[in-house]
One Martini backbone bead per residue (centre of mass of N, CA, C, O) as a GRO file, in nm:
protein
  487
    1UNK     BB    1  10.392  28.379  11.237
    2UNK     BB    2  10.609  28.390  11.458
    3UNK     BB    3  10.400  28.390  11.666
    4UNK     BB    4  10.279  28.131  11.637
    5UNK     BB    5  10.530  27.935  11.623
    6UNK     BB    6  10.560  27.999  11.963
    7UNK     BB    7  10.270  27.893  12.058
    8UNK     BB    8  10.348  27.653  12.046
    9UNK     BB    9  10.438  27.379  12.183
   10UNK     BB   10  10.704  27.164  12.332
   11UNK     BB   11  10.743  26.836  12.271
   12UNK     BB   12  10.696  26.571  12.425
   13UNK     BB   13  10.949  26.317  12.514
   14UNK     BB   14  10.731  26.097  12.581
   15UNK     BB   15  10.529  26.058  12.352
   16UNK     BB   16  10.621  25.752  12.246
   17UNK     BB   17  10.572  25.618  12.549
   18UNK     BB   18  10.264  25.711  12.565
   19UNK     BB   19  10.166  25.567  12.285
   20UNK     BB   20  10.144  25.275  12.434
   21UNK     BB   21   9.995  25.308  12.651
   22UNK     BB   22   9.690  25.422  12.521
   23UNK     BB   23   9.744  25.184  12.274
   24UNK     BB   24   9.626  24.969  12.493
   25UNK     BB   25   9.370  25.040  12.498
   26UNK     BB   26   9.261  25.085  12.223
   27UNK     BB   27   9.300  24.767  12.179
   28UNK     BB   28   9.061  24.682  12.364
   29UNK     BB   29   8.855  24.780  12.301
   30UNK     BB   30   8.828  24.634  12.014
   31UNK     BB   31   8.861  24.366  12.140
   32UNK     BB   32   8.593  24.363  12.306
   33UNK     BB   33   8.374  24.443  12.047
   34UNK     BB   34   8.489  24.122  11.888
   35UNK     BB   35   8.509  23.853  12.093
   36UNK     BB   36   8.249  23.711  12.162
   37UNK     BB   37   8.156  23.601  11.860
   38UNK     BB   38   8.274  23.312  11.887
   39UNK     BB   39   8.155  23.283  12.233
   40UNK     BB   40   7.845  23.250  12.206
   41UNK     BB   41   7.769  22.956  12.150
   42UNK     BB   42   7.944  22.908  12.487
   43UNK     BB   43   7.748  23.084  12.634
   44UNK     BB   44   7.468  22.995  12.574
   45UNK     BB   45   7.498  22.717  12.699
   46UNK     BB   46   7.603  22.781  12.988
   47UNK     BB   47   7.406  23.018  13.021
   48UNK     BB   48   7.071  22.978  12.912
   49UNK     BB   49   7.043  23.171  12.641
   50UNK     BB   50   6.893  23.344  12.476
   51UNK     BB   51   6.849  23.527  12.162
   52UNK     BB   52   6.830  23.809  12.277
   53UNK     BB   53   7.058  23.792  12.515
   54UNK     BB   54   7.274  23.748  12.346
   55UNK     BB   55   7.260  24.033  12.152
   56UNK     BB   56   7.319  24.157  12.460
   57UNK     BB   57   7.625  24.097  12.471
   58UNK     BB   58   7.694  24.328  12.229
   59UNK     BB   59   7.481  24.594  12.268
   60UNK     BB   60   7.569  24.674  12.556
   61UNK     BB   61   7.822  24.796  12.468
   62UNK     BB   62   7.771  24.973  12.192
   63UNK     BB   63   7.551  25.165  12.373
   64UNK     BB   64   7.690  25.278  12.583
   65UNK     BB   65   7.893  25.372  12.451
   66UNK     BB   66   7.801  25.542  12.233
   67UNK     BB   67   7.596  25.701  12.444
   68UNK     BB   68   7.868  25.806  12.637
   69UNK     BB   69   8.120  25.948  12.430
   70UNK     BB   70   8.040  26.249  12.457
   71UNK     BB   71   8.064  26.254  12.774
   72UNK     BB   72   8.373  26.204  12.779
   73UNK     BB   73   8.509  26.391  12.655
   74UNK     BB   74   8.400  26.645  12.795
   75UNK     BB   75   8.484  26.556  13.077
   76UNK     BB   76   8.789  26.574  12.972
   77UNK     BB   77   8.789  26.869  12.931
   78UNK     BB   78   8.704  26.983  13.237
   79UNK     BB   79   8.819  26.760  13.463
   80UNK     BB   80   9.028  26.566  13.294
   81UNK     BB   81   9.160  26.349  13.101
   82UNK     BB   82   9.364  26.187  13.298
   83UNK     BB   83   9.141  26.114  13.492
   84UNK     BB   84   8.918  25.994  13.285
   85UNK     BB   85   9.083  25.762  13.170
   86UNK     BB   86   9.178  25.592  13.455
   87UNK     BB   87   8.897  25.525  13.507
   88UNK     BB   88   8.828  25.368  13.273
   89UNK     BB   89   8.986  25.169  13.266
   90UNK     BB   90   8.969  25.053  13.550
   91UNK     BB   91   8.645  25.013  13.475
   92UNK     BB   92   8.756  24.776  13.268
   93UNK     BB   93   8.912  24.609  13.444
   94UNK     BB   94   8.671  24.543  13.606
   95UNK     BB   95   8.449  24.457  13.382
   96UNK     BB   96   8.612  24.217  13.320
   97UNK     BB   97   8.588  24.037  13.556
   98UNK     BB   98   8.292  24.015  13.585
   99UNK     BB   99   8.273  23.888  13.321
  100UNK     BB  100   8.455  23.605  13.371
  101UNK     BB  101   8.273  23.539  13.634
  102UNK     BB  102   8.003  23.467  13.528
  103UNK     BB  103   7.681  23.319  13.611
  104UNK     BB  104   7.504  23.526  13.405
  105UNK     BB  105   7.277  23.714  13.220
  106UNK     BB  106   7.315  23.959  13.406
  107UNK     BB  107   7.613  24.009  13.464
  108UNK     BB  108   7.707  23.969  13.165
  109UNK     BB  109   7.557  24.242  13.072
  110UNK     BB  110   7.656  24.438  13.328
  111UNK     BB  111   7.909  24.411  13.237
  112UNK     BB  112   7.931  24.526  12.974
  113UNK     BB  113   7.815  24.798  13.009
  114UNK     BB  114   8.020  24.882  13.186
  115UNK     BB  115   8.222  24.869  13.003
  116UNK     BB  116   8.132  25.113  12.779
  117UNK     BB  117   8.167  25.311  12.999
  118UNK     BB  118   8.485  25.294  12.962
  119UNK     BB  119   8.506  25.357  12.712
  120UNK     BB  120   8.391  25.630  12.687
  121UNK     BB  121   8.631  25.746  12.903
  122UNK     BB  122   8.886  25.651  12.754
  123UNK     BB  123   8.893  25.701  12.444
  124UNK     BB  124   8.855  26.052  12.361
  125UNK     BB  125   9.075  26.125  12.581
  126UNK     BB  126   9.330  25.938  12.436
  127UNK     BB  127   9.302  26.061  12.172
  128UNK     BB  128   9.327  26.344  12.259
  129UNK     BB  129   9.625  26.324  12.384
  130UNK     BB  130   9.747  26.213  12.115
  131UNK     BB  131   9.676  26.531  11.993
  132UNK     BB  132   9.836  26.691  12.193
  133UNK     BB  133  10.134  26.566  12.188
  134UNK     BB  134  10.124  26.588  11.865
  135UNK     BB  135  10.269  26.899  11.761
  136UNK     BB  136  10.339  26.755  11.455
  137UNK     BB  137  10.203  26.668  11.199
  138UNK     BB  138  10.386  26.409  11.109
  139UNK     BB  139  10.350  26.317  11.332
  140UNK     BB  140  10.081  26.238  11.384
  141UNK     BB  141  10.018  26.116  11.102
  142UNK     BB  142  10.177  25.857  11.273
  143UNK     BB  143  10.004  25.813  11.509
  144UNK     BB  144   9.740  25.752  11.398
  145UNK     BB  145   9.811  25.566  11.239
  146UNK     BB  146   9.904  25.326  11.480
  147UNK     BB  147   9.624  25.360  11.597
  148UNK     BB  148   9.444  25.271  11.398
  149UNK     BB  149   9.562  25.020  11.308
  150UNK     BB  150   9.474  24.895  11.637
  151UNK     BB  151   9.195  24.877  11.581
  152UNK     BB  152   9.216  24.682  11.372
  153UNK     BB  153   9.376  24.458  11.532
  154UNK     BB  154   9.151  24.448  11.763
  155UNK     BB  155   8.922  24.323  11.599
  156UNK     BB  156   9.054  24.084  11.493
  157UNK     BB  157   9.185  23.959  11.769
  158UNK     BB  158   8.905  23.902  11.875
  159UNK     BB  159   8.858  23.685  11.678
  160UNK     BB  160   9.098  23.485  11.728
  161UNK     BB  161   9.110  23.510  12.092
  162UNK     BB  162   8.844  23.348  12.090
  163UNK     BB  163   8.883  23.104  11.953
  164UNK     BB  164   9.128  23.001  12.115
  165UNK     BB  165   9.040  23.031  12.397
  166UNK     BB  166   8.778  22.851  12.371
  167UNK     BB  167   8.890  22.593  12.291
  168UNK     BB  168   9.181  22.592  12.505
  169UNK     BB  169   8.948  22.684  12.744
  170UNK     BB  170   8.747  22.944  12.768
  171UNK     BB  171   8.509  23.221  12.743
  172UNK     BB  172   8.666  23.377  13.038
  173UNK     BB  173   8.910  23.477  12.870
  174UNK     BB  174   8.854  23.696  12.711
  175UNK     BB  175   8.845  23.900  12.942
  176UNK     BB  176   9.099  23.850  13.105
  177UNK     BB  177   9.336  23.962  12.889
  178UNK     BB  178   9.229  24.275  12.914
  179UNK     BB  179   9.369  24.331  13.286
  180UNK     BB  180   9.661  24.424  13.203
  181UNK     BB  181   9.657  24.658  12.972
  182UNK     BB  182   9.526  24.835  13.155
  183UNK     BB  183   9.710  24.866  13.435
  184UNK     BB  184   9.926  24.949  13.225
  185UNK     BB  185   9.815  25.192  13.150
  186UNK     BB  186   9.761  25.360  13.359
  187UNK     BB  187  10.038  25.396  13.487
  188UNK     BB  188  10.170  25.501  13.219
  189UNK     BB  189   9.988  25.768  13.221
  190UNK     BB  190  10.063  25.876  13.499
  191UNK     BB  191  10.386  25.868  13.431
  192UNK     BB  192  10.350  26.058  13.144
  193UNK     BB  193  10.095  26.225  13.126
  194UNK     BB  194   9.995  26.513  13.133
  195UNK     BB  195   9.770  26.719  13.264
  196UNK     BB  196   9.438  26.802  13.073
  197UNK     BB  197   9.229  27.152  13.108
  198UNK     BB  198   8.926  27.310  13.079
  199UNK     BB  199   8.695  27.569  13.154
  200UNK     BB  200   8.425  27.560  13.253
  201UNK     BB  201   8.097  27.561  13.255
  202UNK     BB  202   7.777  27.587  13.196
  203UNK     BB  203   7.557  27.274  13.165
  204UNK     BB  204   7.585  27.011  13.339
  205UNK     BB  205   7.219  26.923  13.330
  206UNK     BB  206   7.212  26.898  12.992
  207UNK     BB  207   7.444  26.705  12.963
  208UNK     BB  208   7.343  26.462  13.108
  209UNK     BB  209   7.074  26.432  13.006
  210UNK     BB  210   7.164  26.382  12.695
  211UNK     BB  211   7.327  26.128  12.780
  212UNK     BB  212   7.056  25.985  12.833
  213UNK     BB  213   6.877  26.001  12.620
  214UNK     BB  214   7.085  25.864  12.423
  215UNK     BB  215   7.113  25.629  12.518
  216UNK     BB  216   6.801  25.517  12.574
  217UNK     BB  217   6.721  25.544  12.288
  218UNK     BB  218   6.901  25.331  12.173
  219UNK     BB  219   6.808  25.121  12.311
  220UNK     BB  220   6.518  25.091  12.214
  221UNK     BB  221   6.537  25.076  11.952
  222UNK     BB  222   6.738  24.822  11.936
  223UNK     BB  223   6.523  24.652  12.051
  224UNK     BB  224   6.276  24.709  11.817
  225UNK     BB  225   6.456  24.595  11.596
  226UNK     BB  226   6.504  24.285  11.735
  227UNK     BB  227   6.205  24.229  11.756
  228UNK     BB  228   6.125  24.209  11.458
  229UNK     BB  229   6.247  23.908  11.428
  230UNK     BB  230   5.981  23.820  11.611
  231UNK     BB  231   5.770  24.047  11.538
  232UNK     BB  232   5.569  24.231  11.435
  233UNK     BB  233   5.577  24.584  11.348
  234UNK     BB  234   5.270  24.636  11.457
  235UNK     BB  235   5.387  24.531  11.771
  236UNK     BB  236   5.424  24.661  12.091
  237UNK     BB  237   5.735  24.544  12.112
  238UNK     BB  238   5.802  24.740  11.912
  239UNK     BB  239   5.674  25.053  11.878
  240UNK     BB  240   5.747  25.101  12.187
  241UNK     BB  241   6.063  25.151  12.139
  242UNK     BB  242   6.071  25.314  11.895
  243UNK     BB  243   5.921  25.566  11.973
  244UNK     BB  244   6.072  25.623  12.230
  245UNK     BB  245   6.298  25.643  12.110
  246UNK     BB  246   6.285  25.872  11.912
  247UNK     BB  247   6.183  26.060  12.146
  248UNK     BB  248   6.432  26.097  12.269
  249UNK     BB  249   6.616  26.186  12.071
  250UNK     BB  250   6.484  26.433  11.984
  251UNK     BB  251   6.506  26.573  12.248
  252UNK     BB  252   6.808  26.584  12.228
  253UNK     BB  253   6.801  26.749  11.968
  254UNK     BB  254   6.631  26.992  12.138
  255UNK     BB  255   6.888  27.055  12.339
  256UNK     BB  256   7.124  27.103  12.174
  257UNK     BB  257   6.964  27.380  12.010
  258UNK     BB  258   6.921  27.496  12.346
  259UNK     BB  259   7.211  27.479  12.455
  260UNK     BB  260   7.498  27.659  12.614
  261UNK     BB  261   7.610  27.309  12.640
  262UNK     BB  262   7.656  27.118  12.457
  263UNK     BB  263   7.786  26.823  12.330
  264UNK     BB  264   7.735  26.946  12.028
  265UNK     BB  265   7.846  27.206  11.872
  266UNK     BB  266   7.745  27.308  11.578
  267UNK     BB  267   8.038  27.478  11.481
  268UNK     BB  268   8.189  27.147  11.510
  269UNK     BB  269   8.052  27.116  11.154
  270UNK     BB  270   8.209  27.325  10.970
  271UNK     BB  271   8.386  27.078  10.896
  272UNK     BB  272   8.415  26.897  10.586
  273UNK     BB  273   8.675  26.717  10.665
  274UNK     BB  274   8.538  26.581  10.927
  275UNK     BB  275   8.275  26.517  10.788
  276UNK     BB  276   8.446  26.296  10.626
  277UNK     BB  277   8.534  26.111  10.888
  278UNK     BB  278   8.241  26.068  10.992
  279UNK     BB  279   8.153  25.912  10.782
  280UNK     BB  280   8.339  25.699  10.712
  281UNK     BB  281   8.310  25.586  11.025
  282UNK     BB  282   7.983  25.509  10.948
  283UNK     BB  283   8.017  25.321  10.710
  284UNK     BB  284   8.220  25.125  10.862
  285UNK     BB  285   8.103  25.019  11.071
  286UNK     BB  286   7.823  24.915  10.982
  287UNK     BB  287   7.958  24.695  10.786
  288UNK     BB  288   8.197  24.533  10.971
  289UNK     BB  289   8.006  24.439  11.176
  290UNK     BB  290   7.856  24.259  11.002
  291UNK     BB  291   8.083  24.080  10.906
  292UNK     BB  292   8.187  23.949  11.162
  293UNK     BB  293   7.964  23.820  11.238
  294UNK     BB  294   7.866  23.651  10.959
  295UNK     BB  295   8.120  23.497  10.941
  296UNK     BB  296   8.157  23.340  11.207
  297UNK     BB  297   7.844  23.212  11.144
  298UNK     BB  298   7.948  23.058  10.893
  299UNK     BB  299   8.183  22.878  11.035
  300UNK     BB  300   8.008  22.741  11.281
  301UNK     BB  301   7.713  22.675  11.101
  302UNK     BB  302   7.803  22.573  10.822
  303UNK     BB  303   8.100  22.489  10.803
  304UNK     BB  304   8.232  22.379  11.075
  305UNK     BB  305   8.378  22.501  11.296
  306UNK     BB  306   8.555  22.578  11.528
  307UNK     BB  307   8.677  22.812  11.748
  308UNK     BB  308   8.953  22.779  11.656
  309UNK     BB  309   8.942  22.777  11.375
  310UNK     BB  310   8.806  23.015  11.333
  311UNK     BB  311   9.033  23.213  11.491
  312UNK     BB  312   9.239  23.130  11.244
  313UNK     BB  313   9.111  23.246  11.015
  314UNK     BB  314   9.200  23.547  11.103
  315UNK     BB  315   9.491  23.582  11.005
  316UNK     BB  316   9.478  23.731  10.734
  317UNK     BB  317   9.404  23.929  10.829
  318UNK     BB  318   9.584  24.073  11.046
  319UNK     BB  319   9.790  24.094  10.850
  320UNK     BB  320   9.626  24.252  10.569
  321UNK     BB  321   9.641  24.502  10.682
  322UNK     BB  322   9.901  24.655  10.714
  323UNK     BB  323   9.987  24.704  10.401
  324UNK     BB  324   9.790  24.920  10.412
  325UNK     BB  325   9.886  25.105  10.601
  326UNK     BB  326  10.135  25.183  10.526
  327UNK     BB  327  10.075  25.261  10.228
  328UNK     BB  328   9.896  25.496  10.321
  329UNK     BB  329  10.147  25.670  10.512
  330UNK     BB  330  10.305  25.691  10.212
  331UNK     BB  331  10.056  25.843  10.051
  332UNK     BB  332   9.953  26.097  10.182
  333UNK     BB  333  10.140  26.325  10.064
  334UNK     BB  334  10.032  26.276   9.754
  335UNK     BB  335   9.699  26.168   9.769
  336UNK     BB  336   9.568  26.190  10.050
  337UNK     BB  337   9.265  26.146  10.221
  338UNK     BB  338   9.078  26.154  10.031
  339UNK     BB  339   9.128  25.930   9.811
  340UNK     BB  340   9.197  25.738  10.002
  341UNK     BB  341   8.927  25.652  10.170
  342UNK     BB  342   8.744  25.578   9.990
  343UNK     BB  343   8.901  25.374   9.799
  344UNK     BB  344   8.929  25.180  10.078
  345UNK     BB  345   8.603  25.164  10.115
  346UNK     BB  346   8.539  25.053   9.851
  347UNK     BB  347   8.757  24.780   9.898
  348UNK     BB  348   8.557  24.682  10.162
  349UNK     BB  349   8.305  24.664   9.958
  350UNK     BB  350   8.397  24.397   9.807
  351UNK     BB  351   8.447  24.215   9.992
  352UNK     BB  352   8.173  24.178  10.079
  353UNK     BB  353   8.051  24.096   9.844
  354UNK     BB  354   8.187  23.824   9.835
  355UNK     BB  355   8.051  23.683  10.129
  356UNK     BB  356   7.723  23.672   9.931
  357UNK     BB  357   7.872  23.374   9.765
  358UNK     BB  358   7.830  23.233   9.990
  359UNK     BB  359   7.830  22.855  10.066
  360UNK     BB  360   7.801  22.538  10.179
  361UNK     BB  361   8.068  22.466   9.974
  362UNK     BB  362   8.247  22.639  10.075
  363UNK     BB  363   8.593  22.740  10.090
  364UNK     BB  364   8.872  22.937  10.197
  365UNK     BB  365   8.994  23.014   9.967
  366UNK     BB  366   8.754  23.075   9.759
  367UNK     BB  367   8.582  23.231   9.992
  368UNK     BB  368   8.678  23.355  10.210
  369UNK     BB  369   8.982  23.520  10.165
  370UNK     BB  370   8.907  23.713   9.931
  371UNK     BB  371   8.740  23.933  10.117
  372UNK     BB  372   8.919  23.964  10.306
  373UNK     BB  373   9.180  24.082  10.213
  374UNK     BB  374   8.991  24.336  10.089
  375UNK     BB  375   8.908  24.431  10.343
  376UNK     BB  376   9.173  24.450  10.527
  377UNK     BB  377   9.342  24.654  10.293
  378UNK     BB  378   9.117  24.869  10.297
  379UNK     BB  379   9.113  24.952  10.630
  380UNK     BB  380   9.398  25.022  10.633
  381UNK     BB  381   9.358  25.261  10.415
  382UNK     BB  382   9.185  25.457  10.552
  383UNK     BB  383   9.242  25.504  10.892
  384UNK     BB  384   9.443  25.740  10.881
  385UNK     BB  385   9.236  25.922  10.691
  386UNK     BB  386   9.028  25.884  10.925
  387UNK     BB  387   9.164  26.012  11.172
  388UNK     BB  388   9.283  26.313  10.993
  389UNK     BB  389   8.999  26.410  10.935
  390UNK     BB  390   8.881  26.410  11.224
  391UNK     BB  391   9.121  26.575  11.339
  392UNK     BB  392   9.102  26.818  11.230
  393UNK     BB  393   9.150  27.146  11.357
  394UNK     BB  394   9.160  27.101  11.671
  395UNK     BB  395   9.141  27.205  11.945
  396UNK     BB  396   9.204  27.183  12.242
  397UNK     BB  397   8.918  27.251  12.383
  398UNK     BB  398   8.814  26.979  12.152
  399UNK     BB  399   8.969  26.692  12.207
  400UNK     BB  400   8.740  26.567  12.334
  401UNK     BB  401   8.484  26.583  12.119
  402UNK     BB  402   8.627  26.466  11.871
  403UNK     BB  403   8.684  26.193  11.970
  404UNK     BB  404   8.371  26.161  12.070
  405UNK     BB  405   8.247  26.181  11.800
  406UNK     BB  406   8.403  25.943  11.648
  407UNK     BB  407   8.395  25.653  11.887
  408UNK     BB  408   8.067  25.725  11.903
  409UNK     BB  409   7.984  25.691  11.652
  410UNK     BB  410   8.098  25.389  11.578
  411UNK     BB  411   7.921  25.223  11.775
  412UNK     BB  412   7.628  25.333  11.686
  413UNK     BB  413   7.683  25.201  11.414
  414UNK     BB  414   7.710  24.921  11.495
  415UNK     BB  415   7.449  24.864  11.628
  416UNK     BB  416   7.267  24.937  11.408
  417UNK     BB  417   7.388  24.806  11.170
  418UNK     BB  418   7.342  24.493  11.316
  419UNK     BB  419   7.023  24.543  11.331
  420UNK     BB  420   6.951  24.671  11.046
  421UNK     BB  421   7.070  24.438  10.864
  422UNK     BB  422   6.986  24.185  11.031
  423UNK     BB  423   6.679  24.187  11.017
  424UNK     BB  424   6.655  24.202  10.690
  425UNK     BB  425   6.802  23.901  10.639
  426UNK     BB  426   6.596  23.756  10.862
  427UNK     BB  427   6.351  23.833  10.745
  428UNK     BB  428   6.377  23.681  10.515
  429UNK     BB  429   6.442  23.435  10.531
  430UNK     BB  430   6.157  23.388  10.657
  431UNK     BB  431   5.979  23.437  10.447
  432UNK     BB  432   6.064  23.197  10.301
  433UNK     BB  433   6.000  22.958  10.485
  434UNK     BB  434   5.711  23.021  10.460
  435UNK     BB  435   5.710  22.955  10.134
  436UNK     BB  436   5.912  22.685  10.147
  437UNK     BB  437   6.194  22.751  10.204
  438UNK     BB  438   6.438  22.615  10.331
  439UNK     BB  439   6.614  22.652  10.603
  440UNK     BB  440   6.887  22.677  10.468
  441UNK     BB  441   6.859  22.867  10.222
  442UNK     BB  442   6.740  23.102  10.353
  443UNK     BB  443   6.970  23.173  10.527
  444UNK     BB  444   7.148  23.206  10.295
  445UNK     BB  445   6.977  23.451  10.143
  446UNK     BB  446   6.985  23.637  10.417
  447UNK     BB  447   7.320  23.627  10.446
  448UNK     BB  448   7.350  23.776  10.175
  449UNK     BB  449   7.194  24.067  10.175
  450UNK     BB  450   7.352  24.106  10.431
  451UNK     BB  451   7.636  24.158  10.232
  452UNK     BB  452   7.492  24.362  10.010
  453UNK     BB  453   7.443  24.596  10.184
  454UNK     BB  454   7.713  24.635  10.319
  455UNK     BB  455   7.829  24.712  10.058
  456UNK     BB  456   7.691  24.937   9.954
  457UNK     BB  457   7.756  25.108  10.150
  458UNK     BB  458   8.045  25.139  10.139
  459UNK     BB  459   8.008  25.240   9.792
  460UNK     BB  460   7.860  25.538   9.906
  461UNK     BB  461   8.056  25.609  10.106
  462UNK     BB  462   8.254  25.690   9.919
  463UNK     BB  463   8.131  25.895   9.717
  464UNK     BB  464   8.034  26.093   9.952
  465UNK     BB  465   8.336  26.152  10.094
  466UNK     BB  466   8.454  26.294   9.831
  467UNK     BB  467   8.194  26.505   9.849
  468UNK     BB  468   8.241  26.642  10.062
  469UNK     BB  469   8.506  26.728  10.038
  470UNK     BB  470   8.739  27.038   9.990
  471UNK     BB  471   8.975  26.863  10.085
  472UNK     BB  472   9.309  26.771  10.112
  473UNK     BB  473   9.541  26.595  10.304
  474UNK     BB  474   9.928  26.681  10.300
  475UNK     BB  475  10.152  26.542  10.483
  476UNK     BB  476  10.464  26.579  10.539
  477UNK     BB  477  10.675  26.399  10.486
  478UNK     BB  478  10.821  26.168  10.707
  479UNK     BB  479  11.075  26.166  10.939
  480UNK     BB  480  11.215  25.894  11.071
  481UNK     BB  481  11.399  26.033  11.276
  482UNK     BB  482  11.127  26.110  11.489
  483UNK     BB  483  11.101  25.801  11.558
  484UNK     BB  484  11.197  25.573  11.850
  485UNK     BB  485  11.160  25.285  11.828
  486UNK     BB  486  11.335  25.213  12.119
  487UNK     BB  487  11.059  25.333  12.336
   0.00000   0.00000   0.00000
């Protein structure tokens, strides 16, 4: 034992002015995947776009990161973390200029397909150094507690931020206030984070393909899934997407079998207690997604809220998450990972379950707060432990691979969930209006069952994650003068 704890190494002194600079790329990424939906009617009226093109100005970026998301981490992992991860920045940088200069749904939705690629490249990265700085489990379980929180209140404030700049500015803007933090968090990371890699490998022409494979079948799904909502299932326009991704992916799928150097080597996943957090990640992504999508579209369209009304509304998810987080770091020690990230997933499926009840008639206090505050206060308590438990025993080899299997599946699930939730929807309430039933109630009626399916999916993966782990973590409770508040 003395041998092993010589071999840790000491702390870096920078670790937690380096945890600033990072997880400010972290607040944009997340703010990136929810800013649009606000900004999304101005966007349609501004630039003439269909509505396929509009639902891929969000799913360009979702499948992007989602489908090239395991290959930054491993190059993060081969070429240098921190090489990688200021490119990711950089062309995050980048593509956020492009997206607020567009004047084309062309250009706007290659600006976001760019956005997707660099996260793709700064996430699991950012993830890994931050797993890398923190060798003290107490110090770590409250980096990631930080990170977590930073998730979840970049995508409520991409949505409060979206309404108040399309309002009070235009949809422009959005995207602008993304290239200061990258900027900053880019030199920031430069001058505090030293480089990590490791010795490369043979099979980078394999990893390369598999990149490949997997972003393109995600495309191609994801299409076939959309067109669903406007074509019969049985027409070449669904069929020849979803068999084509279909295709690609399972040839992913037998090239990870049989290939000397995978982006996911198999034995990366007999750990249950990641497998764990990877679950959690997928349950709570897939309805998340829809959740945030459906309620925007409810205020703007429903309540007839203006942008910044609707960004105003979402002032309580962002306070009420806090709560959550908070008591979930101070119960970790006593309760543990799996018991809190259940618990919390049940908590957010409760919320969306209650915004099914939602009615033309609904008010904010009695119809949105319910839901809101419940999905906030869960959001919270899960975040910790499901970043604790994604990233148990990681070693330095894969931590890049690590966080990018979980930043992966998180992407990967809200395009799929927001597209296979919404289309079975959206088909319902078609179907009603064929059937006689008003256009209004239709509507009402598909955007409810899409909201007790999000719920449901929430409510299994509760009992599922339970299930699936085989312990539970248990950090000694952390000691508050180990973090300089004042760095």
């Amino acid at each position: 034992m003395a041998g092993d704890t010589e071999a840790v190494p000491a702390p870096n002194p920078l670790r937690w002015k380096a945890l600033i600079g990072l997880a400010l790329v972290q607040f944009i990424i997340f703010l990136d995947a929810t800013n649009v939906n606000v900004a999304l009617p101005s966007i349609q009226r501004d630039l003439g776009l269909s509505q396929s093109q509009l639902t891929w100005v969000v799913n360009a970026y979702l499948v992007a990161a989602g489908g090239l998301l395991l290959l930054g981490g491993r190059l993060g992992d081969l070429v240098g973390r921190r090489r990688v991860f200021t490119a990711g920045a950089a062309l995050l940088a980048v593509s956020s200029l492009t997206a607020a200069l567009s004047t084309s749904s062309a250009m706007l939705i290659g600006s976001r397909f760019a956005q997707g690629i660099g996260e793709a490249l700064a996430a699991p990265t950012a993830l890994s150094m931050v797993a890398l700085l923190f060798t003290d489990e107490r110090e770590r379980t409250k980096a990631l507690g930080i990170w977590g929180g930073l998730a979840g209140l970049g995508a409520a404030s991409g949505v409060l931020l979206s309404g108040v700049l399309t309002d009070l500015a235009s949809w422009h803007w959005i995207f602008y206030i993304g290239i200061p933090p990258c900027v900053i968090s880019l030199v920031m990371t430069l001058k505090l984070v030293p480089e990590t890699k490791e010795t490369a490998t043979a099979g980078g022409r394999t990893t390369w393909l598999g990149a490949v494979l997997l972003t393109g079948g995600m495309i191609a799904v994801v299409h076939g899934l959309l067109n669903g909502i406007t074509h019969p299932w049985s027409s070449a326009a669904v069929l020849a997407s979803l068999v084509g991704g279909i295709v690609a992916l399972g040839v992913f799928a037998l090239l990870q079998l049989r290939s000397a150097n995978p982006l996911i080597p198999l034995g990366f996943f007999t750990s249950r207690t990641r497998l764990t957090g990877y679950a959690g990640q997928v349950f709570m992504a897939v309805s998340t997604s829809v959740m945030f999508f459906l309620v925007v579209l409810f205020m703007q369209q429903t309540a007839h809220y203006s942008p910044l009304e609707s960004g105003l509304a979402w002032l309580p998810y962002t306070f009420l998450f806090a709560p959550g987080l908070v008591l979930s770091t101070r119960l970790m020690p006593v309760l543990g990972s799996r018991l809190l990230l259940s618990v919390g997933l049940f908590v957010i499926g409760v919320g969306i379950f209650l915004f099914s009840l939602l009615g033309g008639d609904s008010g904010f206090v009695t119809g949105l707060l319910p839901g809101m505050a419940l999905a906030a206060f869960g959001s919270g308590l899960a975040a910790p432990a499901l970043q604790l438990s994604a990233l148990d025993d990681v070693s330095p080899q894969n931590a890049g691979l690590g966080s990018g299997v979980l930043t992966s599946l998180q992407q990967i699930s809200q395009s799929l969930g927001l597209s296979v939730i919404m289309t079975i929807g959206l088909s319902h309430a078609h179907a009603l209006r064929v059937s006689g039933t008003g256009a209004a109630k239709a509507a009402e009626e598909g955007r409810s069952l899409s909201f007790v399916i999000a719920g449901a999916v929430l409510v299994v993966g509760a009992v599922v994650c339970y299930l699936i782990a085989n312990r539970t973590i248990k950090p000694a409770a952390a000691d508050e003068a180990t973090v300089p508040l004042a760095a």
